[in-house]
Each structure stands twice: as structure tokens, then as C-alpha cells.
N, C-alpha and C positions, 0 to 999 in steps of 0.2 A: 501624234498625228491621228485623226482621228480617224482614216480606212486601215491605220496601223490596231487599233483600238479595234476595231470592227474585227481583224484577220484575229486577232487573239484571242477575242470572244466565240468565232465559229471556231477553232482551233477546241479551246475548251471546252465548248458547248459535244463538239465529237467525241473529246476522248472521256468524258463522264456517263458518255451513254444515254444520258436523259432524254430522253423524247416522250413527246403525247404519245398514250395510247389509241389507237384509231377506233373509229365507233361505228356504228352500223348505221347512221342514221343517211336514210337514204336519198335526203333532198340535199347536203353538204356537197360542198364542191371536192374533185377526188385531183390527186396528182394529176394522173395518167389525161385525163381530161380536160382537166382547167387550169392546172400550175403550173404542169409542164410547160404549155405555149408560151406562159409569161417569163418562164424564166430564161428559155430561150429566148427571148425578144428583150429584156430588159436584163440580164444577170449574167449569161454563159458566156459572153465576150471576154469577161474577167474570172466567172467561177465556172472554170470545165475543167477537163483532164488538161494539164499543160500549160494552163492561164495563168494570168498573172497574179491572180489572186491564190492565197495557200490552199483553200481549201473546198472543193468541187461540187457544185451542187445540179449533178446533169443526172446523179442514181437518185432513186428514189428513200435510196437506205440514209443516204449524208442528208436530203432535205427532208426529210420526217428528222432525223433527229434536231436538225436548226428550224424548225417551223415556227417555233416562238421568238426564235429572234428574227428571223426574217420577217414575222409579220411588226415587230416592233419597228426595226429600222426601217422600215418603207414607211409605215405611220409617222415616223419621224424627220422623212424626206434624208434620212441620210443615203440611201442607198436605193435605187442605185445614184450615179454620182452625178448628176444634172442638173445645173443651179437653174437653167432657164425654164421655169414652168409657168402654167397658163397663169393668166392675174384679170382682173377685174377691168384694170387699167392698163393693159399692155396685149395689145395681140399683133404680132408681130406682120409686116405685108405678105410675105412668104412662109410658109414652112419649113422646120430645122429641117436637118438632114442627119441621118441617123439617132432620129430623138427616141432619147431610152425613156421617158419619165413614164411612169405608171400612173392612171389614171386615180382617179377618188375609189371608182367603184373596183378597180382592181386590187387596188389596198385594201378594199374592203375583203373582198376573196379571198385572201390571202389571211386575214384576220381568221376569217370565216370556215378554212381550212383547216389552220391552225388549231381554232377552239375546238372543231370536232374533232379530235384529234389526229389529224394529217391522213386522212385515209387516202389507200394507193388507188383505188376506182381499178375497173376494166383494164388487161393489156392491151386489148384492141380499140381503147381510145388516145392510143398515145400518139403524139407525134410524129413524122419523120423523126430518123437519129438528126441531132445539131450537127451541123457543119460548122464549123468556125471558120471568120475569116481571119486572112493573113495580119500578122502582125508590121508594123514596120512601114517603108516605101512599099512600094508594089517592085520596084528597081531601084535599084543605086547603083548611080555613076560614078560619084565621087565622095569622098569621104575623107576627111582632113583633121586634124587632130593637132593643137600644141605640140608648139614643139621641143617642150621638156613639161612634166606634170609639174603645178604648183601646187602647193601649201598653202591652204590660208591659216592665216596667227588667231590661237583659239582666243577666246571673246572678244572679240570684235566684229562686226561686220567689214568686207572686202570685196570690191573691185575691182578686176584684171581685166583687162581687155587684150586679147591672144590675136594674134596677126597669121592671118589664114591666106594660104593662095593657092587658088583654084588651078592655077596656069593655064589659061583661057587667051587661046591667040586670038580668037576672034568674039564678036560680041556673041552674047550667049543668054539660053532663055531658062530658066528654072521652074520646073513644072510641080516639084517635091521637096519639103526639107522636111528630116526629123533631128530634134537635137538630143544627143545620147551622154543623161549626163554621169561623171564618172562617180560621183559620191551623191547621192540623191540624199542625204541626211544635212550634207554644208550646202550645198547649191540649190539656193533660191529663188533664182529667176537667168535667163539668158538672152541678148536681145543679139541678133545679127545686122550689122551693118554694111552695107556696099560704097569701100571707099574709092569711087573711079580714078581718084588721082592718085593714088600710094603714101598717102602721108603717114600710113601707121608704120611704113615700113623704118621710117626715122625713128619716130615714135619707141617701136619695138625693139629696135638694136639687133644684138646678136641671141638672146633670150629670145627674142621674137615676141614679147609683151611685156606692158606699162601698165602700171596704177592708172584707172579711167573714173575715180571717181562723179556719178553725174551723167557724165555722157561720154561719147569712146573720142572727144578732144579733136574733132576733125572739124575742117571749116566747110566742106560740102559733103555732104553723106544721103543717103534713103534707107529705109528699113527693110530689111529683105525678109523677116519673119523673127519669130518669139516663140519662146519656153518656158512656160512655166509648171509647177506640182498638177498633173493629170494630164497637162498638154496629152496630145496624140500628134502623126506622123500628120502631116500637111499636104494634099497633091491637088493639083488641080485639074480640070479636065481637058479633054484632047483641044486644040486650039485657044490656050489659056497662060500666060507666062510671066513670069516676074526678068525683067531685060537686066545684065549683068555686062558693062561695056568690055570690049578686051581689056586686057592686062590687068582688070581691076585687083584690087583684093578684098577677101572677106575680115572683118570684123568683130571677133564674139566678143562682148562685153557680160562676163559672168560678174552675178554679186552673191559672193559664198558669205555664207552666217553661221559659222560654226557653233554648234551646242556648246552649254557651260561641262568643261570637267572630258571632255573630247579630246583628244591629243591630235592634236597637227598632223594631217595625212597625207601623200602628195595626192591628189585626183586631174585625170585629164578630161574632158568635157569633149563630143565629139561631134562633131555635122555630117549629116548625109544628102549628096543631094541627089533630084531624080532631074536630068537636063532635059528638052525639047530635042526632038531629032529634027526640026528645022524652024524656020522663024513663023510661030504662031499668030495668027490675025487678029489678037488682042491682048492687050496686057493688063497685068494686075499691078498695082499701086497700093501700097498701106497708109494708110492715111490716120496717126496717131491723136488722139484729142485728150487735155486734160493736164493735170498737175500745175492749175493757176494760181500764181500766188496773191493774187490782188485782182482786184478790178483792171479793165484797159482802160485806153482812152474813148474806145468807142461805145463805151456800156457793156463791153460783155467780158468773160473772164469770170475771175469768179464774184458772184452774185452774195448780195447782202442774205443773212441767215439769222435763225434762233442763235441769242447767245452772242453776238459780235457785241462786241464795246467800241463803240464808233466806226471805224467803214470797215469792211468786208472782210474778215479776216478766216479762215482756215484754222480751227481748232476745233477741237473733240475732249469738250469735259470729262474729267475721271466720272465716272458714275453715271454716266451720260446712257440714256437707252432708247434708239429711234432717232440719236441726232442725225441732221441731213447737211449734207455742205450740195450747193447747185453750182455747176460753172457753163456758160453759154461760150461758142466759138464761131466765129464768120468760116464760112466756105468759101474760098477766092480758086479758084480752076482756072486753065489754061485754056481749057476747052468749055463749052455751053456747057455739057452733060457727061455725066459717068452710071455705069451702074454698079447698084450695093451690092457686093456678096454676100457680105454676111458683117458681125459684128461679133466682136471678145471684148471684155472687159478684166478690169486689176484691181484689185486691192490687197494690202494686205487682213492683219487679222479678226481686227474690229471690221469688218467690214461685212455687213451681213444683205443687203441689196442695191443694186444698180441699174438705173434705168437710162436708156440711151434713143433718143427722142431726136426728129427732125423734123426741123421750125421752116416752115415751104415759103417761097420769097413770095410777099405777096399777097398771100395765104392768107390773112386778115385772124391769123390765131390757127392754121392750120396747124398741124402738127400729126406724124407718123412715128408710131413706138418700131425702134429698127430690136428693142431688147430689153428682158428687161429678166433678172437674175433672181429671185427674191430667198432662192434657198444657195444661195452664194457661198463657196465653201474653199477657204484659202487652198485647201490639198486639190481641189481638183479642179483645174482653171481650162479653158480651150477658147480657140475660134469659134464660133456658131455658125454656120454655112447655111444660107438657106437654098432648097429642094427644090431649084426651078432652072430651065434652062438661059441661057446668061440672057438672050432677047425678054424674054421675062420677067428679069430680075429688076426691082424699084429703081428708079433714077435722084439720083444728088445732083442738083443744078448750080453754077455760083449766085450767088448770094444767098444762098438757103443756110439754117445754121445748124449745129449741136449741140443741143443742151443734155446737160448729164447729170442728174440728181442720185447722188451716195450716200447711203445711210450706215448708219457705224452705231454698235453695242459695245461700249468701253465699259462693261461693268463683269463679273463673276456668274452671271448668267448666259453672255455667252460661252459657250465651251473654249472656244481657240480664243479666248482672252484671259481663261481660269489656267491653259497651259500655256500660254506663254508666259503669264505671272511666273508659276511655278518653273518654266525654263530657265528664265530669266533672274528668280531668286529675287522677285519683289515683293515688297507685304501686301500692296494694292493697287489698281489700275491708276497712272497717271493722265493728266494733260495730254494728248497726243497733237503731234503739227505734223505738217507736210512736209515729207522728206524721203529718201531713197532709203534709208537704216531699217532693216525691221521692226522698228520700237516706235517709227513712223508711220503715216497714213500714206497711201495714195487714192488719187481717183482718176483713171485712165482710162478710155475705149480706143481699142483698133477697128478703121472701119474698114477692111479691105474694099477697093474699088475698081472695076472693068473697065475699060477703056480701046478704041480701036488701035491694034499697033501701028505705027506711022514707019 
């Protein structure tokens, strides 16, 4: 993985002692002055005393000694870990919330610190000390867990869907989930479901969970939130609520991918959630789009591409570099209008940009970029939320659509296709199709959507 790659390198990078020697030159940008702010703004969330990352870069002793690779990885948009950056072709209606990405000319700074060799500047230009914020919910009410740990069987990809109950006499609103997964090395992805009628409960038996290849096997369901490599904790703000009917139950559909040569471990996967303390004046809706395997009937679904041998097909040439697969979807709403939160996107690992686009009814070619990913990084996936209050926030109308254009690097040049080769123990990049396996593609966008609660 490749922030795992990054943590061994600042690791090393410390215990060698190697650092630039600092110079005197006195137009160079200085920590205490110009690096600081940015590392608190883009880095200390993950690298301070206690973060998640190993190794801290809030002294000025640990960032002089990594100043050369810290100016490397940002030049190389690995770090910090923010696929959505600005593009050409995509500015999004709103602004993200919480957006870490470093600018051009900040990278440049950071180059520019580095070469002179990392000098400390003035202590009277430092920062306030960093505060770090809290990890996790802001609260947890409830927290639910399987209810026996499983094993997934090593080489193969796996499917469990765990039968969760909230025990909700009454209906109930959800303002927070975070999902905590129990082996972050097998667990892939996590989707939660809200099944109002109990059908898992059959489903589940006495184990309390069933093989769900696909989908978690229920004939009416809604998506109540998603997990994947980087996620973060999910909340939404005061008068804002995802609706959970009583008695329902929850859902998790984990798909564990065990490493080759890993031995079978049990792991529990776990949800937390943060409830409404009474019924909120709007509700949120996820609204999933994507993983079409053909054309519809009505022209949209997925769209003719480079590379199809006769109508529409969904494949990713071995050696392929910059293939794009497009898929369009109609909007049908219950109501005239919603508004956007924000948008996430999936893919697995060839998967290096995603743009997520809306086509206004009407519109004669109009079209609003809601996202668009282009330094896409399978380990670090999220929601994007955009930074406006919800009267604010853009509107989806029914008949407007979503078009979603994916592009995929199936060759040894992208990195997470040169390790999953070597994961996986193949001599070289295959065919890839559409499919839930890791060895498969996807192309998915969540749109979260606001709406008034009734």
C-alpha cells in the first residue's frame, strides 16, 4: 500500500539521520515561517504526536530530517491524500470541506525549503502550537459489532453480509457513522444497508450472517453509508439526518480480500453511530450511480468507448494506459428537487481518474462538474462534502442525468497495478471487466442528497 510505503520511508528516512544541511541564504523560505502553517493545514491531522500516521512532523527536528521526501511526495501528489484536485475541466459548484491539497505554488515551497537546506527561520515566526481535531464521531450512541468474528478463506475474495440491530423502537434519524474495520489488511470495502422489513434476519440464522455475494440479497433496501481504504468518520450537521424506520435492521456487507500467503484470521468489523436527538427537518438520501453493464434501453448506461468490438462493452486492455469507460444515468425523484451534498467516488486499482458530471434537463449541453478525482488513490477513498450551508448547496432535478467518465492505467506504470501484479503473483497486467473481485474494475459515484423531511 502505498501510505504504508510512504510511513516506512519517513521511518527510515529518521532513523539514518540524513537531513539537508541548512544554509544561510536569506531569501529561502524558513520552517518556523512558511512550512510550518502548511503542515499544519495539510499534514498534522495524520503526522503529529498521536496521529495516525508513525511518524510526526509538528518538531522542527523530524521535518528537516524528511524535507527531501516531503518535498518529493507532494510534487508527486501522493501526499497529502486528496484525489479531488483542481483540473482544467472540472471546478466543482461548491467548495470541498476540509480540502488538504497543496497548492502548485506551495509545493513549490516546500521544494524550495528543502533545496536550501530546510532552514529553521525565527522562533517568533511560528505558529500558534497545532491543536488537533478529534478523531472518530464527535459521539457515539450506538455501536454494533458481529456477532461472532469471521474468517475469510485466504485467496479468494469474500462476502459476508453481518445482520446488525440497532434495537430502534421507534423510527430514528442518523446524523454520524464511522465504520471500524477489524483487519484493515483483508477488508476491502464495507457497504451498510437499512433493511426496514428484516429479511436478513432469515437470511442470517443463528451465526447472524450469510454469504452476500453482489448485493446484501434483499428485495427492498436504501444505503445508509460506505467504507472504504481512507474513508473518515461521516456526520452531518445539526438538522440533517439519514431516516432508519423502527425495528429496522442494519446490514454490513463487508468484501474481505485476503493477501496471498496470509493465514485466515477471525476479524470483526464494527459501526458506530451518532443518532439525532429528535426528528430533523431534512433528510439525506444516497443516491448510488454506476457499474453498468451495457447500454439501456433508453440510450444511457454505459456508453459506447475506445476499444469496444461491436456495442458497448466494459473492458480494460492489459497494457491499456488512459482507457476511459463513460456511463450516463436518468434521475427519476419523487419530488421536483434535492440538493447535492457532495459526491464520493470507487474504483478499484487501475483506476487512476473520475469525473462525475451533471447533464441539466433541458440544458441544451449544459452540464455541472459535481467532481472530479484525477490523482485517485485506491488507499485513500472518501465522501467530498461541499462547504456551504444546505440552502446553498446545488440542486438535482428529475430528469437531469449522471454522467461518469473513468479512466484506468492497466499497465506497470501505474504503481497499485505494479503491486497488485506482485500481490497477486502474475507475470503481467491482464483483461480487466466489471466485477465486485479485486482483480475487477468498478466505476461508482455516491451522490449524497438533501431533501425536506416529510
Amino acid at each position: 500500500m502505498r501510505n504504508h510505503f510512504f510511513s516506512l520511508s519517513l521511518a527510515a528516512a529518521l532513523a539514518s539521520g540524513c537531513a539537508p544541511e541548512p544554509t544561510s541564504t536569506s531569501s529561502a523560505p524558513t520552517f518556523r515561517k512558511d512550512v510550518a502553517p502548511l503542515l499544519q493545514k495539510s499534514c498534522l491531522s495524520c503526522h503529529a504526536q498521536g496521529g495516525s500516521a508513525p511518524v510526526s512532523l509538528s518538531s522542527y527536528e523530524n521535518a528537516r530530517a524528511l524535507a527531501p521526501l516531503i518535498a518529493a511526495e507532494t510534487e508527486a501528489r501522493r501526499m497529502p491524500p486528496w484525489s479531488a484536485l483542481p483540473t482544467d475541466e472540472c471546478e466543482p459548484p461548491r467548495p470541498l470541506r476540509g480540502d488538504l491539497h497543496l497548492s502548485l505554488d506551495e509545493i513549490a515551497l516546500l521544494r524550495a525549503w528543502s533545496d536550501a537546506g530546510a532552514p529553521e527561520g525565527d522562533p517568533a515566526d511560528a505558529p500558534a502550537p497545532y491543536a488537533p481535531a478529534a478523531q472518530g464521531l464527535s459521539r457515539t450512541d450506538i455501536e454494533l459489532a458481529p456477532r461472532a468474528p469471521f474468517a475469510a478463506a485466504q485467496g479468494a475474495d469474500s462476502f459476508r453480509c453481518f445482520v446488525l440491530d440497532p434495537e430502534l423502537a421507534e423510527p430514528t434519524w442518523v446524523q454520524g457513522y464511522d465504520v471500524l474495520p477489524g483487519d484493515r489488511e483483508v477488508v476491502h470495502h464495507a457497504l451498510i444497508f437499512i433493511d426496514a422489513n428484516r429479511e436478513s434476519e432469515a437470511l442470517g440464522g443463528e451465526s447472524g450472517s450469510y454469504e452476500c455475494f453482489g448485493d446484501a440479497r434483499l428485495s427492498e433496501t436504501s444505503l445508509l453509508g460506505a467504507w472504504a481504504p481512507g474513508a473518515q468518520a461521516f456526520e452531518l450537521p445539526p438538522g440533517v439526518g439519514i431516516a432508519v424506520p423502527a425495528n429496522a435492521l442494519l446490514v454490513m456487507q463487508v468484501h474481505y480480500h485476503p493477501k496471498p500467503g496470509k493465514p485466515p484470521s477471525p476479524e470483526a468489523t464494527r459501526v458506530a453511530l451518532r443518532l439525532a436527538d429528535a426528528k430533523p427537518g431534512r433528510a439525506l438520501l444516497n443516491l448510488p450511480f454506476g457499474n453498468a453493464e451495457g447500454p439501456f434501453p433508453d440510450g444511457n448506461g454505459l456508453l459506447p468507448g475506445p476499444g469496444d468490438r461491436g456495442s458497448a462493452e466494459f473492458r480494460i486492455p492489459a497494457g491499456a494506459e488512459g482507457h476511459v469507460e463513460r456511463m450516463r444515468f436518468a434521475v427519476d425523484l419523487p419530488i421536483p428537487e434535492v440538493s447535492i451534498y457532495g459526491a464520493g467516488v470507487h474504483m478499484h486499482r487501475a483506476g487512476v481518474d473520475m469525473k462525475v458530471e451533471q447533464l441539466h434537463a433541458g440544458g441544451e449541453g449544459d452540464r455541472t462538474c459535481l467532481l472530479q478525482t484525477p490523482a485517485y488513490d485506491y488507499n485513500w477513498q472518501r465522501v467530498y462534502s461541499y462547504d456551504a450551508p444546505i440552502d446553498d448547496l446545488p440542486r438535482l432535478r428529475s430528469g437531469d442525468e449522471i454522467e461518469l467518465r473513468c479512466t484506468y492505467n492497466n499497465t506497470t506504470n501505474n504503481p497499485a497495478m505494479a503491486a497488485q501484479l506482485v500481490e497477486e503473483r502474475l507475470p503481467a497486467p491482464q483483461d480487466i471487466r466489471l466485477g465486485e473481485e479485486t482483480l475487477d474494475e468498478m466505476c461508482v459515484a455516491f451522490v449524497p442528497v438533501v431533501h425536506p423531511n416529510p
